[in-house]
Structures are given as C-alpha cells and as structure tokens.
C-alpha positions as CSV (number, residue, x, y, z in Angstrom):
1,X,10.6,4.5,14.5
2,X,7.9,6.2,16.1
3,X,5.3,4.1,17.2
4,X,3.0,6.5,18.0
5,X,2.3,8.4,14.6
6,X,0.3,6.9,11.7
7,X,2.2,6.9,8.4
8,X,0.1,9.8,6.9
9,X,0.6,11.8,9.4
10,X,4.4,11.5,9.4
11,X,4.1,12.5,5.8
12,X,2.6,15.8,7.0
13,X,5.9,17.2,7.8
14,X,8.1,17.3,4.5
15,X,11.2,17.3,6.0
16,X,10.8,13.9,7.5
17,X,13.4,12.4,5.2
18,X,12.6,8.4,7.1
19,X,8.6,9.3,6.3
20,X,9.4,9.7,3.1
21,X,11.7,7.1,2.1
22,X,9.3,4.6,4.1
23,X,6.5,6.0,0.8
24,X,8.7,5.5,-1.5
25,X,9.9,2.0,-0.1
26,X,6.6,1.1,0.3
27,X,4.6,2.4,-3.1
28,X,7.8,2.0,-5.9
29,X,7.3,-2.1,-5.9
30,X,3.7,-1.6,-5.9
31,X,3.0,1.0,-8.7
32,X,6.0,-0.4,-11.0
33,X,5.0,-4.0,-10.2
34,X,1.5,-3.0,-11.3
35,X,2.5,-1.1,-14.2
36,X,3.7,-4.4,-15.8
37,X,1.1,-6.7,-15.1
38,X,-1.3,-4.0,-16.8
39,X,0.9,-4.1,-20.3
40,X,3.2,-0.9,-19.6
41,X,6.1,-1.0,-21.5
42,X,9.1,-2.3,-19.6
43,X,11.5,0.9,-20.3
44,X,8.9,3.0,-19.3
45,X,8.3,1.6,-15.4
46,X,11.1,3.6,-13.4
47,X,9.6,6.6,-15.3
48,X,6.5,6.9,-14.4
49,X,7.0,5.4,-11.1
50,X,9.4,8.1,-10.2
51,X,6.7,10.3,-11.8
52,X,3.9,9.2,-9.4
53,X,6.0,9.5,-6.7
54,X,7.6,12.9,-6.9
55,X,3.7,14.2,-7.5
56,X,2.9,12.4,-4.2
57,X,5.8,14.1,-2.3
58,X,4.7,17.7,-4.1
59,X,1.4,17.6,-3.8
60,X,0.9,15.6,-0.4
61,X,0.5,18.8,1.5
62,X,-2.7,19.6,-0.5
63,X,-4.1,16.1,0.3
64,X,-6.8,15.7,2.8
65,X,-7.8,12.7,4.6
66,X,-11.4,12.4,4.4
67,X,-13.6,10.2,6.6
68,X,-14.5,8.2,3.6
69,X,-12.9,4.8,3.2
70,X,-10.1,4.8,0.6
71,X,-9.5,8.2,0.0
72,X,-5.5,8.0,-0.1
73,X,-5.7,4.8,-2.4
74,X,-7.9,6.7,-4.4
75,X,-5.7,9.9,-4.7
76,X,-2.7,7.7,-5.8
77,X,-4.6,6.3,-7.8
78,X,-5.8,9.4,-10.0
79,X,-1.9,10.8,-9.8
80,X,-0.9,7.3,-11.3
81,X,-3.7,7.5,-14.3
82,X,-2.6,11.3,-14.5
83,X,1.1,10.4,-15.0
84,X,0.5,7.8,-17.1
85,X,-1.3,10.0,-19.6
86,X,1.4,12.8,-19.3
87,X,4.5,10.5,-20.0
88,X,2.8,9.3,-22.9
89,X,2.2,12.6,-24.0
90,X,5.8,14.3,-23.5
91,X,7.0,11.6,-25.6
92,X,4.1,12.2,-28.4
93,X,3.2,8.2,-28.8
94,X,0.7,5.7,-28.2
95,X,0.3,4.5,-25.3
96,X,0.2,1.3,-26.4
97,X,1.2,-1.7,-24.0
98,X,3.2,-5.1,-24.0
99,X,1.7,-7.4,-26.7
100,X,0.1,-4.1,-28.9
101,X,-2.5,-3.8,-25.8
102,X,-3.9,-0.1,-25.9
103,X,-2.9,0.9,-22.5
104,X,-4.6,4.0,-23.1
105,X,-8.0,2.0,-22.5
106,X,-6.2,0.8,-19.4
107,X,-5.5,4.7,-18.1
108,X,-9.2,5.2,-19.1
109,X,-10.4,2.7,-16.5
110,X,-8.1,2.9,-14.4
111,X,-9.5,6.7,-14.2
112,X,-13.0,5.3,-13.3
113,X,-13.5,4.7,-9.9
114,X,-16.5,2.4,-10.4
115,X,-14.6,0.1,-13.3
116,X,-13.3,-3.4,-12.4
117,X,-9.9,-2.3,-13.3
118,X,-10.1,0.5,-10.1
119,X,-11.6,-2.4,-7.7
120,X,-8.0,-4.6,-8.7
121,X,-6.0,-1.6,-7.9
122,X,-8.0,-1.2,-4.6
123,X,-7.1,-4.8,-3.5
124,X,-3.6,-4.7,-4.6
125,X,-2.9,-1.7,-3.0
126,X,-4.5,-3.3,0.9
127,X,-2.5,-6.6,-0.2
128,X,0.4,-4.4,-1.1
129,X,0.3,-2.2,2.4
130,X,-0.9,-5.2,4.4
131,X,2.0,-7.3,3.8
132,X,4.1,-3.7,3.9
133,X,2.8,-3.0,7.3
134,X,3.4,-7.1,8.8
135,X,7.0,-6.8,7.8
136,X,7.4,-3.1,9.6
137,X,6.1,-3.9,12.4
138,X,7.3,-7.9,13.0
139,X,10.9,-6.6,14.8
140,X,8.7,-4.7,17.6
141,X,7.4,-8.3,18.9
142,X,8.5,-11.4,20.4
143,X,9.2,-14.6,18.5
144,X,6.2,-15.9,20.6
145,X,4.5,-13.3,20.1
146,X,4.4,-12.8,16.6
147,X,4.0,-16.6,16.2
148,X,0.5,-16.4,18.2
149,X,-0.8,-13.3,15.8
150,X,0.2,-15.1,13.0
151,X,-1.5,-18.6,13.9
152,X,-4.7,-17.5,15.7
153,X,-5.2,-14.1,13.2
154,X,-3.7,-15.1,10.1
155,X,-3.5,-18.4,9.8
156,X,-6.9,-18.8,11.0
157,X,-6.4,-21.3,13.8
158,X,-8.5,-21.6,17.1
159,X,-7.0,-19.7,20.2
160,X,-7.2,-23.2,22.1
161,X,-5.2,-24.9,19.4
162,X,-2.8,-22.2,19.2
163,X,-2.6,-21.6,22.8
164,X,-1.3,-25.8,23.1
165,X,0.7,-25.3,19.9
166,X,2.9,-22.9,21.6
167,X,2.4,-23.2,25.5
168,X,1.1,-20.1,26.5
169,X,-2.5,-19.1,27.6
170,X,-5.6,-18.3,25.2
171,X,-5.9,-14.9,27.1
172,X,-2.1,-14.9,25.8
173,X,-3.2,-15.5,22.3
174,X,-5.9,-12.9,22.4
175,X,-3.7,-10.8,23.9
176,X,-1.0,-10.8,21.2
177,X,-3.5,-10.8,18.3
178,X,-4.7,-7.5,19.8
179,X,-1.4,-6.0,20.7
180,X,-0.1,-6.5,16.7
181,X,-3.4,-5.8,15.6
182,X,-3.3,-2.2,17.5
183,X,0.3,-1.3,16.0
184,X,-0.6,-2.4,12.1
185,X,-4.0,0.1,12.8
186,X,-2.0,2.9,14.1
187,X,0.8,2.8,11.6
188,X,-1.7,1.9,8.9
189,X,-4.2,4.4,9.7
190,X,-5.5,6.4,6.4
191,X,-3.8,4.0,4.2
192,X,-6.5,0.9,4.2
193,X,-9.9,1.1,5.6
C-alpha cells in the first residue's frame, strides 16, 4: 500500500485495479447498508449498489475535487439518488419502499442537499470512512502505538493517564496520536473534511 497517496488520488489512474477494489470495499457496505435502513426493497440492494458504483468508476475521471468541504460525499451522493431513480424506472414501478414507504420521497430528499435526509447521509458516510480508514491503517503501527492513539484520541483519555496506563512518555502519547492522525489525513484526504 502506498502510504504516500491519498485515496482519491489513486483513483485518478483507472487502471489501479487495488484503488479500485479499496472503493468498492469501502462504499458497497455503506450505500447497500444505507439502502435498507432507508426502506429499499431488499432484492433491489446489490442492484443499485453495483449501479452506483460502476457510475463512480465511469465517471470518476470527470470528478473534480473542489476546495469545498464534502464535495466527493456529495457527488456520491447525487449518483446514488440518480441511480435510484433509474432502476426504478427501467423496471417501470413505484418506487415504493419496505413497509409501502414511498421511497421516491426518500430519492427526493435525498436529492436536496439542504434536507435532513442529506445531513444523515453526510454523517454516515464520515462514520462509514472513519472507521474504513482506522481499520486500513491499524497494521502500519505498533500494538503500543495504536493503543496510545486509541486511548488519548479516541477514547478521550488524558495523555498523563494514558501515558501511566501503558508506560511510555506523554511526549510518547502525543507523539503517536499525531503520527496516526497524519496517516488517516493523508489516506483520507478529499473523502471527509
């Protein structure tokens, strides 16, 4: 894995086949597992997963990062309400949800970028990456480490607490809080702002 290019920008080359299957490992669970708890029908989530994601991979070339925060979470956004709408419309239904929700309402909102509905996607999209980006990055540290990031900046403890908890120095602490916190912003860089 190279440490040294963000994720977006490994996306930039199309033939990166690892890039690629790190999006696709990384956005599947989310978009499908937010499908369903938004009332999609349950034969319908590979679909339109596969859907978003094959837009993504045609259409990430045209994309362009833009200094305003959000602006990939945004795009993926759109191409999810976009293929939403299309699936329901190459099979010439409703798009009605689980429960005889109209998911078409939920495609409307989720098409506003100022609805409540948009806001939810926004945070479970950082949760989603956040928790993406801890696990991709954990086999590049220490035990120790890792164990100091994830008291002092995670768990929310005092550097002097964590610094007895696990023998090593405060600057030690401070020091591993900034060395994991450096890798998760480079490999996470366009993705959450």
């Amino acid at each position: 894995m190279d440490t040294s290019v963000s994720f977006l920008d490994s996306l930039q080359c199309t033939s990166d086949e690892e890039a690629w299957g790190r999006l696709v490992g990384m956005y599947s669970p989310l978009i499908r597992g937010w499908l369903k708890r938004h009332g999609a029908m349950v034969e319908d989530l590979d679909d339109v997963t596969q859907e978003v994601l094959a837009v993504v991979f045609r259409r990430f070339p045209d994309f362009r990062r833009e200094p305003r925060a959000g602006a990939f979470r945004a795009w993926l956004r759109t191409i999810t309400a976009n293929c939403l709408r299309d699936h329901w419309r190459k099979k010439n239904r409703q798009p009605t949800g689980v429960g005889g929700s109209d998911f078409g309402a939920v495609i409307a909102e989720l098409e506003d970028p100022n609805s409540g509905l948009s806001a939810q996607w926004n945070r479970d999209h950082d949760r989603h990456v956040i928790q993406y980006l801890l696990d991709e990055v954990r086999p590049a540290f220490t035990d120790k480490t890792w164990q100091a990031f994830q008291r002092f900046a995670l768990d929310g403890l005092t550097a002097d607490v964590v610094s007895q908890e696990l023998g090593i120095s405060v600057n030690a602490v401070f020091v591993a809080k900034s060395r994991v916190l450096s890798r998760l912003r480079q490999r996470g860089l366009g993705l959450i702002e």
